[in-house]
C-alpha positions in Angstrom: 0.2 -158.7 161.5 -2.2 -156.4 163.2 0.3 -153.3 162.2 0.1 -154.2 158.9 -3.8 -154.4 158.9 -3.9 -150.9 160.5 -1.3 -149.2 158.2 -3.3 -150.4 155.3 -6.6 -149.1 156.5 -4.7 -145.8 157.4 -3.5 -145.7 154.1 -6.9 -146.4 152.6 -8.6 -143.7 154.1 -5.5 -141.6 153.1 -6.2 -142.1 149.7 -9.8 -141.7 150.0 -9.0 -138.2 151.6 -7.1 -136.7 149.1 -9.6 -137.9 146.4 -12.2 -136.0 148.1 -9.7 -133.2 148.1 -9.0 -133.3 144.0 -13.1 -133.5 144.0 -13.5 -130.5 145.9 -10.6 -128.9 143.5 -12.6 -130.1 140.3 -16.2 -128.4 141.7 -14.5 -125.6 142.5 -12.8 -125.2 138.5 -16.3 -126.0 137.4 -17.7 -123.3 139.4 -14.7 -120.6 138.4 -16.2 -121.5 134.9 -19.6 -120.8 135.3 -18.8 -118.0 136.9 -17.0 -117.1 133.8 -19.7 -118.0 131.7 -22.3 -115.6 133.3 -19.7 -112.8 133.1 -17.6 -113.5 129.9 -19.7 -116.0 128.1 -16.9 -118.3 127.8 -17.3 -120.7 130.4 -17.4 -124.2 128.0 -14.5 -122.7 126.6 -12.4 -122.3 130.2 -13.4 -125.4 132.0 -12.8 -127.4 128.6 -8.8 -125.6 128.2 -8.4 -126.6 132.0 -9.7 -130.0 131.8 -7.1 -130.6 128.5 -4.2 -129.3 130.1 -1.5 -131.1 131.9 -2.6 -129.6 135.6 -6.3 -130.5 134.6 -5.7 -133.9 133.3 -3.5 -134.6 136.9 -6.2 -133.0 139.1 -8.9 -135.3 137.3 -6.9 -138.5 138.0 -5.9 -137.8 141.6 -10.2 -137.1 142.0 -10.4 -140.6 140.7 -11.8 -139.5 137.1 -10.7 -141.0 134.2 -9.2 -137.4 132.0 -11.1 -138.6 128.5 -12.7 -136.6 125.8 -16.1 -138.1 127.1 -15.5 -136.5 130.2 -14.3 -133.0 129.1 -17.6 -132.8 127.2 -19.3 -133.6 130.4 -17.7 -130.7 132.1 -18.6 -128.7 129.5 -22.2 -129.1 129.2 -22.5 -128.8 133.1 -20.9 -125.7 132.8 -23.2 -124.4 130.0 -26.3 -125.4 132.3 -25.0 -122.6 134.3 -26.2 -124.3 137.9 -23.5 -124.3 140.4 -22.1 -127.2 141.9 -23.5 -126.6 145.0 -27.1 -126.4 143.8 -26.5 -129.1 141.5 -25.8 -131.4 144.1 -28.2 -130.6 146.8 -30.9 -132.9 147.6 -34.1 -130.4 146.5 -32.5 -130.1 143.0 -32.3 -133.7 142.5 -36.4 -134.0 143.3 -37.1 -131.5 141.3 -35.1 -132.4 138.3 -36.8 -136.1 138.9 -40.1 -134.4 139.0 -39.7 -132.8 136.0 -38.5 -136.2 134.5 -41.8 -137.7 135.7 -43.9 -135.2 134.2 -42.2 -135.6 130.9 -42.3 -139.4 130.7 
């Protein structure tokens, strides 16, 4: 019984791995797009195309997002922000975007 208790956990945190991996893979096509935004000005445009396309659609499952409409237009206006992913998650840009929510309320 206890095998079967630790092959399930190990399988778990398996799964949980390789969604973290697909996430990674999704930040890194929404910073390729931004990138391509600053340079070509086309960046909705890209991220949009990759999030429609078979590859996209399969990366965004496996990351444990559900490949909708709703969510392509998500990616999209992210990308259009123009704030990488790695800004756009750190801790100082979450106070400060919750500061300036604050002051506007």
């Amino acid at each position: 019984m206890s095998e079967f208790v630790d092959g399930t956990a190990f399988n778990h945190e398996q799964g949980n791995r390789a969604r973290k991996l697909f996430a990674a893979v999704v930040l890194a096509a929404l910073d390729d797009a931004i990138a391509d935004d600053k340079k070509y000005g086309n960046g909705p445009e890209q991220i949009a195309r990759w999030a429609r396309s078979r590859d996209g659609r399969e990366v965004l499952s496996c990351a444990g997002i559900d490949p909708n409409e709703r969510v392509v237009q998500g990616l999209m206006e992210f990308v259009s922000k123009g704030v990488r992913t790695s800004v756009a998650l750190s801790r100082e840009e979450s106070e400060r975007r919750n500061a300036a929510q604050a002051e506007a309320a």
